[in-house]
C-alpha positions as CSV (number, residue, x, y, z in Angstrom):
1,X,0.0,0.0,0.0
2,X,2.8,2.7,0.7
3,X,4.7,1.5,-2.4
4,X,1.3,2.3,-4.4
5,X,1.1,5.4,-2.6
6,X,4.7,6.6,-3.6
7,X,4.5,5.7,-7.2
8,X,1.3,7.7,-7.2
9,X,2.2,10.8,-5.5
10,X,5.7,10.4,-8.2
11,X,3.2,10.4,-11.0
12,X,1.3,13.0,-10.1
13,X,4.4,15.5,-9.0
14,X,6.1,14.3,-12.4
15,X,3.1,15.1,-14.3
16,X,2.5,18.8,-12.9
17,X,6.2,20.0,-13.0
18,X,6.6,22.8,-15.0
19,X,10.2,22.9,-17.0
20,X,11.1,25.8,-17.6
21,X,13.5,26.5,-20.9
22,X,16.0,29.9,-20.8
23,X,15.4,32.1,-23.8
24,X,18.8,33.8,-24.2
25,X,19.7,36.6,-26.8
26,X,23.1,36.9,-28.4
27,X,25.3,40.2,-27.3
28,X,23.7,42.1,-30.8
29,X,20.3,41.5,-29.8
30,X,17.6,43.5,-28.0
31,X,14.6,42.5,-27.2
32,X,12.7,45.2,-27.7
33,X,9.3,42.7,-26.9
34,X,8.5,39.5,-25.5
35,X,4.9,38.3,-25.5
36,X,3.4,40.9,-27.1
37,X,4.4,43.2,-23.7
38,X,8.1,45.6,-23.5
39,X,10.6,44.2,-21.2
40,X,11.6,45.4,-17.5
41,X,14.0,47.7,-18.2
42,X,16.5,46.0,-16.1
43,X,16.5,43.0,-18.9
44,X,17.4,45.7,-21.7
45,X,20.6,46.7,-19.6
46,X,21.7,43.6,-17.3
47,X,20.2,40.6,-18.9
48,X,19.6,39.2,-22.0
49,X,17.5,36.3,-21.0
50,X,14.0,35.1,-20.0
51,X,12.1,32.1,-19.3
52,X,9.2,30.4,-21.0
53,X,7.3,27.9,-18.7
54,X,5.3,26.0,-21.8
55,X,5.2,25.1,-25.0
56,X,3.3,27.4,-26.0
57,X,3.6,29.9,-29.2
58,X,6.1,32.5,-28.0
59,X,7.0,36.1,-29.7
60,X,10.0,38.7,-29.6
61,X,10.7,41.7,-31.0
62,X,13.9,42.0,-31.5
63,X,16.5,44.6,-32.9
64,X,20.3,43.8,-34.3
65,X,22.9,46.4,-32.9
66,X,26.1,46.4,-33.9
67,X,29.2,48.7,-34.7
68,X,30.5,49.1,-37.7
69,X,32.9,49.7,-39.8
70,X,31.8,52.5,-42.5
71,X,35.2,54.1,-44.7
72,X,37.4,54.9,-42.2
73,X,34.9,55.2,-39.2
74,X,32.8,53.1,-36.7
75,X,29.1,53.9,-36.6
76,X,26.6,52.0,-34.9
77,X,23.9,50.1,-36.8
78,X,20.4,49.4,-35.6
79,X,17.9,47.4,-37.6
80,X,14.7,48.1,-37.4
81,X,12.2,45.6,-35.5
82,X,12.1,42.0,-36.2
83,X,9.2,39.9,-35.4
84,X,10.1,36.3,-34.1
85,X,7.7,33.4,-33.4
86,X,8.5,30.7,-32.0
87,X,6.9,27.4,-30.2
88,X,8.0,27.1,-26.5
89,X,9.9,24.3,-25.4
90,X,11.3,22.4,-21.8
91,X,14.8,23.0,-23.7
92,X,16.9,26.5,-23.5
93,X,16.5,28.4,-26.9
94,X,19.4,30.9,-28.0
95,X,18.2,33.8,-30.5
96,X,21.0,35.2,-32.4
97,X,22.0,36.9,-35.5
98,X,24.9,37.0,-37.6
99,X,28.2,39.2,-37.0
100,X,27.8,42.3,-39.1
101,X,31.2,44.1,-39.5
102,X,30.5,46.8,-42.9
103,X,28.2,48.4,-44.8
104,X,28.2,45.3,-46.9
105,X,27.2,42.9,-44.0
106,X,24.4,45.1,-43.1
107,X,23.0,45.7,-46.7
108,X,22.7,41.8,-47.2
109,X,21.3,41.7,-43.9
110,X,18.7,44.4,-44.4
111,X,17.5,42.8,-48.1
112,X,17.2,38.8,-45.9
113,X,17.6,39.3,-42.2
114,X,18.0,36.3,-40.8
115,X,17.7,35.6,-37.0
116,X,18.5,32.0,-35.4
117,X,16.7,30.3,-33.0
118,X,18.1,27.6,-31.8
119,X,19.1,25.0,-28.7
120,X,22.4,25.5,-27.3
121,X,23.1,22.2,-28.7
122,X,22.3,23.8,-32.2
123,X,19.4,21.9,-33.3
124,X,17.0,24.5,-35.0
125,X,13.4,25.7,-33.6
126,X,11.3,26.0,-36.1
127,X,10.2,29.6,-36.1
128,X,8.8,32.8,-38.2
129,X,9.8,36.0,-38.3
130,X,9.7,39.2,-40.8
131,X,10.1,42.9,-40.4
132,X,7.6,44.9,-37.8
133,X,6.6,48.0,-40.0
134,X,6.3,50.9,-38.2
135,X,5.8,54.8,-38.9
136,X,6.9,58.0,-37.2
137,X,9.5,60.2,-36.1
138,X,9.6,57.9,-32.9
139,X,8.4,54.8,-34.0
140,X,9.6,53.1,-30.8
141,X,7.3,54.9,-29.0
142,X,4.5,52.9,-30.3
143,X,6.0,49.7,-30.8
144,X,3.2,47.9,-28.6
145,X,0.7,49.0,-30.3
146,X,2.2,48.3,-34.0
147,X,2.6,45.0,-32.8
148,X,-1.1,44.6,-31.3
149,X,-2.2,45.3,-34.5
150,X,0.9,43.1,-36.7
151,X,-0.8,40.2,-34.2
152,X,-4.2,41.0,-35.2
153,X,-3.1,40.9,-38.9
154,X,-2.7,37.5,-39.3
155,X,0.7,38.1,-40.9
156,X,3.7,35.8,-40.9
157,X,5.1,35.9,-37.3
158,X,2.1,37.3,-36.1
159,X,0.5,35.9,-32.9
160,X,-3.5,35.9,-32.1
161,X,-3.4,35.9,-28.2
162,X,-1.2,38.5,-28.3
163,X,-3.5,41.0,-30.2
164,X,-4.9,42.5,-27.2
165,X,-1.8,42.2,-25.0
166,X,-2.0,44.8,-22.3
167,X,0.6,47.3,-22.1
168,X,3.0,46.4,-19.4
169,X,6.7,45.6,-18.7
170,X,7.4,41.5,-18.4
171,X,9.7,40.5,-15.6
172,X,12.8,38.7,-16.5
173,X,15.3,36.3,-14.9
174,X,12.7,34.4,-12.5
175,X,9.5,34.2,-15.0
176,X,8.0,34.5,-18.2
């Protein structure tokens, strides 16, 4: 009877666990959204990592920063927003994008950009991702709602249940 009893209750806790997978971003990317909400601001200085609790359909928005070399100077490039989707899984997922070092790097990149999702052991997540159009002279400014409406558009990378996200910063490091 207690041997029954232990092999239940080691179902049941096995069954409920949650594993939690680390979504990490390389040192060029920022995530400028996760889940259809803008990060804590502590995550856009300190961390570039959060975690995803399911396997669910997750999103970033994420933009490629890098310094480069332009003639004889070194200018910072910025993309512009990037739309990722991506299913959720138990394992760590690293998002990345390719070393850009000239003008010639980040023309290619701007015609195809091309952002990798992937385990740390380098099998590929299957994942969408395309451009985030946006219009303004501070376009950042309304980056939650461009995406609100990118989700509701049915597009590429776009998300459903994030249509309507509310507009409020994610906590990083501990959850999701």
């Amino acid at each position: 009877m207690k041997f029954r009893f232990a092999v239940l209750t080691a179902t049941l806790l096995a069954s409920t666990a949650s594993f939690a997978g680390v979504v990490t971003g390389s040192s060029n990317i920022d995530f400028l959204a996760i889940d259809g909400q803008k990060p804590a601001k502590s995550m856009l200085k300190e961390n570039h990592a959060f975690n995803v609790n399911d396997t669910q359909k997750h999103q970033v928005v994420v933009r490629v920063s890098e310094i480069i070399q332009s003639g004889s100077d070194r200018v910072l490039f910025e993309s512009d927003p990037i739309v990722v989707a991506f299913q959720g899984t138990p394992d760590d997922i690293v998002i990345s994008a390719p070393r850009l070092q000239n003008e010639r790097d980040v023309n290619a990149f701007k015609q195809a950009p091309i952002i990798s999702v992937k385990t740390p052991s380098g099998r590929d997540v299957a994942n969408q991702q395309e451009y985030l159009k946006q219009e303004g002279f501070f376009p950042s400014v309304s980056l939650i709602k461009d995406l609100s409406e990118y989700n509701a558009s049915g597009a590429p990378a776009a998300v459903a249940a994030f249509a309507g996200a509310a507009p409020a910063a994610v906590a990083v490091g501990g959850a999701a």
